[in-house]
C-alpha positions as CSV (number, residue, x, y, z in Angstrom):
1,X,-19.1,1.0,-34.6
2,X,-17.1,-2.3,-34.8
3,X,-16.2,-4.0,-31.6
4,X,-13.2,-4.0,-32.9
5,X,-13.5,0.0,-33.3
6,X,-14.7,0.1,-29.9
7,X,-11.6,-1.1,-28.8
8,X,-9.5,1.0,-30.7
9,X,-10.9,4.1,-29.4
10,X,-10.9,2.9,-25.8
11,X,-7.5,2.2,-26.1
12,X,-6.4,5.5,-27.5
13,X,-9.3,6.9,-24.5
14,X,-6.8,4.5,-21.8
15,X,-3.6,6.2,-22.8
16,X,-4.8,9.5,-23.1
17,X,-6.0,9.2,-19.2
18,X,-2.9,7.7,-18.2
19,X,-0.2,10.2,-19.6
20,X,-2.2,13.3,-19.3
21,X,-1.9,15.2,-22.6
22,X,-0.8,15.2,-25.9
23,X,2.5,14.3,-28.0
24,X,3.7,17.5,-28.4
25,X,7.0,19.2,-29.2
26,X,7.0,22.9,-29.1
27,X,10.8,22.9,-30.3
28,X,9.5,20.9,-33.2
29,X,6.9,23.4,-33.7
30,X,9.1,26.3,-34.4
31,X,11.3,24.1,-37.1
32,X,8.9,21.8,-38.6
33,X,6.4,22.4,-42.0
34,X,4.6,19.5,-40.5
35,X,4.0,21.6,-36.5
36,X,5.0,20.3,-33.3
37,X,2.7,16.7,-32.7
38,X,4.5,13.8,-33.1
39,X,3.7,10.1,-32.8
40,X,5.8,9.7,-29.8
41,X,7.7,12.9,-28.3
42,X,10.5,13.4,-26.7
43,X,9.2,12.7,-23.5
44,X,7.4,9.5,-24.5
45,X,4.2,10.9,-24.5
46,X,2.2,9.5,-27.8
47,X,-0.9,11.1,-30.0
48,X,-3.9,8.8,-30.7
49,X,-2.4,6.8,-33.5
50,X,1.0,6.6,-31.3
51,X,-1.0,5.3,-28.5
52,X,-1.7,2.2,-30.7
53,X,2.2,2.1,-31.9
54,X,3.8,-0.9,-29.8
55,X,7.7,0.4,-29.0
56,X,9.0,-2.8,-30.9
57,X,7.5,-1.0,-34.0
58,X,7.9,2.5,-33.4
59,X,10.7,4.2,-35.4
60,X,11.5,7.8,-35.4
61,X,11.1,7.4,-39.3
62,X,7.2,8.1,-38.4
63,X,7.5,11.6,-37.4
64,X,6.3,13.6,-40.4
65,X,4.2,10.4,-42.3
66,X,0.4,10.9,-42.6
67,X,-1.7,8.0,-40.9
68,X,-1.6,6.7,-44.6
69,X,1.7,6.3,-45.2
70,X,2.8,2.7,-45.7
71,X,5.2,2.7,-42.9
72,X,2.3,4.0,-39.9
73,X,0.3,1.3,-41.1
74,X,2.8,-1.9,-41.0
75,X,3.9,-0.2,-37.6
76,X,0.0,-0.2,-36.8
77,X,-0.6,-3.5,-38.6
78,X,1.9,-5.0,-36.5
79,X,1.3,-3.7,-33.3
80,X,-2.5,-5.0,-33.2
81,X,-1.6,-8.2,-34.9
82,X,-3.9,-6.9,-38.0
83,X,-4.4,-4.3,-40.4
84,X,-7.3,-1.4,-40.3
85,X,-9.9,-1.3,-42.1
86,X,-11.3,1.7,-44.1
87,X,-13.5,2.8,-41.2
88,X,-11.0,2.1,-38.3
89,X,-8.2,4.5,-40.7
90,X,-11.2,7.0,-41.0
91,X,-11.7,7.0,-37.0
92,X,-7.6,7.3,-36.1
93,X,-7.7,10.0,-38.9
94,X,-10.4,12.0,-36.7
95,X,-8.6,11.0,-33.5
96,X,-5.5,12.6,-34.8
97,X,-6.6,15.7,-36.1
98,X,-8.4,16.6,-32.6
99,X,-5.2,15.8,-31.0
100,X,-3.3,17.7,-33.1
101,X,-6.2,20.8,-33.3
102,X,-6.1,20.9,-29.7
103,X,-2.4,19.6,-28.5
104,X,-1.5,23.6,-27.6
105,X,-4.9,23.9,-25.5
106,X,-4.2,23.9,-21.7
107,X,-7.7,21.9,-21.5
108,X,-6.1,19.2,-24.2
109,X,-7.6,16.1,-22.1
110,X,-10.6,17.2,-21.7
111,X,-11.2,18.2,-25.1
112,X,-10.0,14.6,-26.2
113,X,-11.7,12.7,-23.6
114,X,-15.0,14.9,-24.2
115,X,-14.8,14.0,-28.1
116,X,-14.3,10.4,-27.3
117,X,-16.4,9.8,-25.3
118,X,-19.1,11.6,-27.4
119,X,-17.6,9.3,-30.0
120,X,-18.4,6.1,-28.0
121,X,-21.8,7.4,-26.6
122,X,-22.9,6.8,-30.0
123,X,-22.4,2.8,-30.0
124,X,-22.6,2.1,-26.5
């Protein structure tokens, strides 16, 4: 991994710690093709690509787009001040979908924080 990277995933490791769980909506859930994990929920919390989301950029227009989608990645882009690269996407894309595996588990954090940190025990 990138330093770069390294930083990414820290960050993401940072605001997992500090809210305590995942961006989840369980009314969402029940309604919603796309289940109840949202970039930012109602009750602020974020997933791991929200986490990197500034609130000038964030839009409710997110909710529902893949990490691929144009409009993640300018809100990404612009948030870090520069865009991902193919290998930074790839690790946000594995972020997400243990977030969003494991948002409903009542051990969520340390699920998250066990797979990051295996994730960083790797490079560091």
């Amino acid at each position: 991994m990138t330093r770069n990277e390294i930083n990414l995933v820290k960050k993401i490791r940072a605001g997992f710690v500090a809210q305590g769980g995942p961006s989840f909506d369980p009314k969402r859930a029940r309604t919603s093709k796309t289940g109840g994990c949202m970039y930012r929920s109602p009750g602020g919390s974020k997933c791991a690509v929200g986490l990197l989301i500034d609130d000038a950029y964030y839009s409710p227009r997110l909710e529902g787009k893949s990490l691929g989608s144009d409009v993640v990645l300018e809100a990404i882009r612009l948030s870090i001040g520069r865009s991902l690269t193919e290998q930074e996407a790839y690790i946000l894309l594995l972020l997400q979908e243990q977030h969003d595996y494991n948002a409903e588990e009542p051990d969520f954090l340390d699920k998250m924080l066990n797979f990051i940190d295996d994730m960083l025990g790797h490079v560091e």
